[in-house]
C-alpha positions as CSV (number, residue, x, y, z in Angstrom):
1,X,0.0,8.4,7.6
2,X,-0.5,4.6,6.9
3,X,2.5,4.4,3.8
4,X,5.6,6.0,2.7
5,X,5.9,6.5,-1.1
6,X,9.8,7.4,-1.4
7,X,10.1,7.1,-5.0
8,X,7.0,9.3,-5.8
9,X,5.3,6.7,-7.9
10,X,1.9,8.0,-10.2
11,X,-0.5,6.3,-8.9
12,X,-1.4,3.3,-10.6
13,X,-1.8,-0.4,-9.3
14,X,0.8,-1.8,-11.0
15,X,3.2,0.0,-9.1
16,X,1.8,1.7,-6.2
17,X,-0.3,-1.6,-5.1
18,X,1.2,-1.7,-1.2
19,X,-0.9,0.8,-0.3
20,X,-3.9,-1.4,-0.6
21,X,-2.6,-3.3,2.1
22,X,-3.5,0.1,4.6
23,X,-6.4,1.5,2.5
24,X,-5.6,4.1,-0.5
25,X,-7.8,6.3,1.4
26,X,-9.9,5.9,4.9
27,X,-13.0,8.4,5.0
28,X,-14.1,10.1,8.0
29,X,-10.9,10.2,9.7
30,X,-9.8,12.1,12.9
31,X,-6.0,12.5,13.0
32,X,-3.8,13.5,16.1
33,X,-0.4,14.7,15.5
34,X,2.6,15.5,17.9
35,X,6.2,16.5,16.6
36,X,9.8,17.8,18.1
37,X,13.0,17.3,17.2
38,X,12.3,15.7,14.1
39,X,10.2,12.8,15.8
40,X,6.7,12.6,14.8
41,X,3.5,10.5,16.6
42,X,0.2,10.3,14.9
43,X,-2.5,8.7,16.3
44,X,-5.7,8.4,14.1
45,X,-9.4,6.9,14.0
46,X,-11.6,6.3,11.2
47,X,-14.8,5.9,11.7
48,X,-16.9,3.5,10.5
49,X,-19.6,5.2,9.1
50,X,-22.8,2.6,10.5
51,X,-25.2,4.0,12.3
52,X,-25.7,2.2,15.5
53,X,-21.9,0.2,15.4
54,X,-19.3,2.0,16.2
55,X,-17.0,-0.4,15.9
56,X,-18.1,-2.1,12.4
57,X,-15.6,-0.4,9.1
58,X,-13.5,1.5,12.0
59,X,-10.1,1.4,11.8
60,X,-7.3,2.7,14.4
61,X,-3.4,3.8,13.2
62,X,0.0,4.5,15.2
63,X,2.9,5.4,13.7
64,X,6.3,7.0,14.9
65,X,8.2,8.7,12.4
66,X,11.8,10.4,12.7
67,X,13.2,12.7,9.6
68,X,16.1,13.9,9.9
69,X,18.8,15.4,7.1
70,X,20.1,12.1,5.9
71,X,18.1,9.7,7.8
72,X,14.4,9.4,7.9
73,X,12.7,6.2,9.0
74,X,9.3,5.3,10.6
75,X,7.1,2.6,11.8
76,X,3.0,2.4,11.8
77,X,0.5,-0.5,12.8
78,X,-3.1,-0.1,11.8
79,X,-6.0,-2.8,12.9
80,X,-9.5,-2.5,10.7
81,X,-12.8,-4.2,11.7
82,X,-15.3,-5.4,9.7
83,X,-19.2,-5.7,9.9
84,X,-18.4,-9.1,11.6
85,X,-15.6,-8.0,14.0
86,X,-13.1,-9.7,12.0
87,X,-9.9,-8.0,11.4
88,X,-7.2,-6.7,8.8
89,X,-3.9,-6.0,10.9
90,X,-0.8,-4.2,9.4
91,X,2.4,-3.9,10.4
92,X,4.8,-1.7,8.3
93,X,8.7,0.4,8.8
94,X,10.4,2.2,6.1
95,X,13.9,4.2,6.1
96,X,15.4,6.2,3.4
97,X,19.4,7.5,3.3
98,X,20.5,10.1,1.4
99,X,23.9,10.5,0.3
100,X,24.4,13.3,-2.4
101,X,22.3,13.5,-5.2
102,X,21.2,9.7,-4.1
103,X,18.4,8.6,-2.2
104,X,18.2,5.0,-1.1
105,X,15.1,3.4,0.4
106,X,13.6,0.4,1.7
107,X,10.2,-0.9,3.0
108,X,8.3,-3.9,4.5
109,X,4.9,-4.6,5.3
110,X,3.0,-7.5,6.9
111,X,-0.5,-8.1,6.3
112,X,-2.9,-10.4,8.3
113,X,-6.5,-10.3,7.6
114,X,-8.9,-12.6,9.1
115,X,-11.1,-15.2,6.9
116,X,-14.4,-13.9,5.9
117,X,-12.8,-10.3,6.1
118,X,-15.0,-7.7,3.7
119,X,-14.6,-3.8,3.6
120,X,-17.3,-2.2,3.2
121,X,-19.1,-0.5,0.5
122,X,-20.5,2.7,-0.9
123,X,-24.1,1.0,-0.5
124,X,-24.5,1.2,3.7
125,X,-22.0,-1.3,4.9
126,X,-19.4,0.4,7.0
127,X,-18.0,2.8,4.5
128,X,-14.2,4.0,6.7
129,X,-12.5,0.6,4.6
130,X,-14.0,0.4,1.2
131,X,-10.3,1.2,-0.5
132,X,-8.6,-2.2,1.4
133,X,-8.2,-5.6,0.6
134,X,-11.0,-8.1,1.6
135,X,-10.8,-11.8,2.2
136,X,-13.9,-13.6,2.0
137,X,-13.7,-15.0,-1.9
138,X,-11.1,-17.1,-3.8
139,X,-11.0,-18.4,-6.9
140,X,-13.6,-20.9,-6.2
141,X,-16.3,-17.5,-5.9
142,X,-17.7,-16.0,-3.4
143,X,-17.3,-16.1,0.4
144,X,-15.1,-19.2,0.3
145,X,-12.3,-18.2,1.8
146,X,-11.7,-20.3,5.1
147,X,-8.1,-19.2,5.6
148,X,-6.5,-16.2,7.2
149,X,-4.6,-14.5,4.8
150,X,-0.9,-13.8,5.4
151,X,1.2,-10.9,3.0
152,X,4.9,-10.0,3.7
153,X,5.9,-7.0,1.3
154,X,9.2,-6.0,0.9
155,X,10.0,-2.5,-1.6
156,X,13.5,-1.5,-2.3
157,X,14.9,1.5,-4.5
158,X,17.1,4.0,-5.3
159,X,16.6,7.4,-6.8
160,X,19.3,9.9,-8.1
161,X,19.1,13.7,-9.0
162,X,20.2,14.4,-12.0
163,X,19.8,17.9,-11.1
164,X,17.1,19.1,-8.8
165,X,14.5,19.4,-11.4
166,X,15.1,16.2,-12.6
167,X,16.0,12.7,-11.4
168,X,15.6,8.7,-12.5
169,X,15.0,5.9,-10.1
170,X,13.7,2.5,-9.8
171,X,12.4,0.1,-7.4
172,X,12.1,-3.6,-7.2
173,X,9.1,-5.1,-5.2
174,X,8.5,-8.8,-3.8
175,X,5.2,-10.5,-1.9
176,X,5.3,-13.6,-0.2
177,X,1.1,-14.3,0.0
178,X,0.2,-17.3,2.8
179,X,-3.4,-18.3,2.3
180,X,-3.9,-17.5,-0.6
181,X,-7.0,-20.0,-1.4
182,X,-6.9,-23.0,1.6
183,X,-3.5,-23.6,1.9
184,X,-1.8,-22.2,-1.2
185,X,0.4,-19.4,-1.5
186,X,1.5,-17.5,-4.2
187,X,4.2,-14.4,-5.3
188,X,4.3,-11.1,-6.9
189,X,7.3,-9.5,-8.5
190,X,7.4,-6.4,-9.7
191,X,10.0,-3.9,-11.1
192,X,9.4,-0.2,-12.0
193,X,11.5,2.7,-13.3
194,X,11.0,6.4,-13.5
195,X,12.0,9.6,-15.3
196,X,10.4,12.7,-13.3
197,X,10.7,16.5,-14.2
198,X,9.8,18.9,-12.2
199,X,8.2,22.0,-13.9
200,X,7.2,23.4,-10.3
201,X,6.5,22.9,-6.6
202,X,3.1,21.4,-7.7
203,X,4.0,19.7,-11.2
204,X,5.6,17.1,-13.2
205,X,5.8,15.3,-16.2
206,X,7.0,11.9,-15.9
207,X,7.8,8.6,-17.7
208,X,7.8,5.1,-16.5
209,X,8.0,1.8,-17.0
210,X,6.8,-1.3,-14.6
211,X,6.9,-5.0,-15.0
212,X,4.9,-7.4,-12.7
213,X,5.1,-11.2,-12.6
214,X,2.8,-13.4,-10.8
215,X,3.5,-16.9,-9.5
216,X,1.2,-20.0,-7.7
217,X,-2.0,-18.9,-6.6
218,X,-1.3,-15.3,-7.5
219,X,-2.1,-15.9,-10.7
220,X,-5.8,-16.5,-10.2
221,X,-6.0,-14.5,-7.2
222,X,-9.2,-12.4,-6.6
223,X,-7.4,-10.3,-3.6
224,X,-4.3,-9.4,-5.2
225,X,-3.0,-5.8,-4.2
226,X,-1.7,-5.3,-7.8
227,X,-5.1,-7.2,-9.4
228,X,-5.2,-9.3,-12.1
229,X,-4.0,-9.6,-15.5
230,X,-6.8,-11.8,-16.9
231,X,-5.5,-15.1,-16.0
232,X,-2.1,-14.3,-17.4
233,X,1.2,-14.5,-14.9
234,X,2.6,-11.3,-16.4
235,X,2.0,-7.7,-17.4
236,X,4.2,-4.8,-18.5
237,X,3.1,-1.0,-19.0
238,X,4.9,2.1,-19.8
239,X,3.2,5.4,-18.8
240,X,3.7,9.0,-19.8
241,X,2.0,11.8,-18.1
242,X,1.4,14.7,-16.4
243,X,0.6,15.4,-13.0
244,X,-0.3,18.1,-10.3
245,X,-0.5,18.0,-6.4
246,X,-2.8,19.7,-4.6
């Protein structure tokens, strides 16, 4: 519900790293969907798992969704609490066009969370966040952060069909990071390309290749969505695998 992956990324942080800004995955979640004429509404609630809070780790979604044959697009906004009541808000539209054998997409997110902002943990803290993106240490250790901490994501791509087995895309990614430490900010850039064959509904094998360059206060960042590359500004991968969806 909370992210749209048009170009079918594996997934691995170096190119699938916007989906920390929702949570890769939020446990003990009720969901409520409504559809018709190719509009969707889903409402959910994660709990947050401590007993006696029920607010603490929770974290409410909304999105509105239209797909149509051409044309799909959507919108979704998602607030999270932590142990504290402090707050990770996100904000987040998407569309894709399809002409042909082409697909075309773009996305963009924005990403507030407050100082002091922690997920929770696997060891009793509210458990319903433990995949997002805190912001209570910076590069100066822990629980320093005295900032809010400001992320504007933008994702653009295009993927074509070879055939409908197999088809080639590639995406180009950019994040614009407000608070990073105090009152620096830093960047992210990060290109990726893909090769993806279809041996079934269910499987494919797939090559890719992704490059990610860090700028200012990214480099050092502790809260990065893509992580960090040892104090270096740079990384590049290439991955070949198999895959199967469930």
């Amino acid at each position: 519900m909370n992210s749209h992956d048009f170009s079918h990324f594996p997934n691995y942080l170096q190119e699938a790293w916007e989906t920390r800004f929702f949570g890769v995955r939020l446990d003990n979640s009720a969901r409520y969907t409504f559809g018709r004429d190719g509009f969707t509404l889903q409402l959910q609630h994660s709990f947050g798992g401590q007993p006696g809070d029920f607010k603490a780790g929770a974290t409410d979604a909304v999105s509105v969704s239209y797909s149509g044959s051409a044309i799909s697009a959507g919108v979704v906004a998602q607030r999270s609490n932590d142990a504290a009541n402090r707050h990770a808000d996100v904000l987040g539209a998407g569309a894709k066009y399809v002409i042909g054998s082409v697909s075309m997409y773009g996305l963009y997110v924005h990403s507030r969370r407050d100082a002091g902002f922690t997920v929770g943990t696997t060891a009793g803290s509210p458990l319903a966040n433990t995949s997002m993106l805190s912001n209570s240490n910076t590069v100066a250790g822990p629980n320093t952060q005295t900032a809010s901490r400001r992320d504007s994501f933008v994702d653009v791509g295009v993927n074509y069909y070879v055939t409908p087995a197999l088809s080639a895309g590639v995406s180009l990614m950019f994040d614009n990071a407000a608070g990073v430490a105090g009152g620096q900010s830093g960047k992210i850039k990060t290109l990726v390309a893909l090769v993806d064959y279809h041996l079934s509904k269910r499987t494919d094998v797939y090559a890719e290749f992704d490059r990610n360059v860090l700028n200012g206060a990214s480099v050092t960042d502790p809260n990065n969505p893509v992580g960090g590359f040892g104090g270096r500004a740079n990384q590049t991968g290439a991955t070949l695998g198999l895959r199967t969806v469930f």
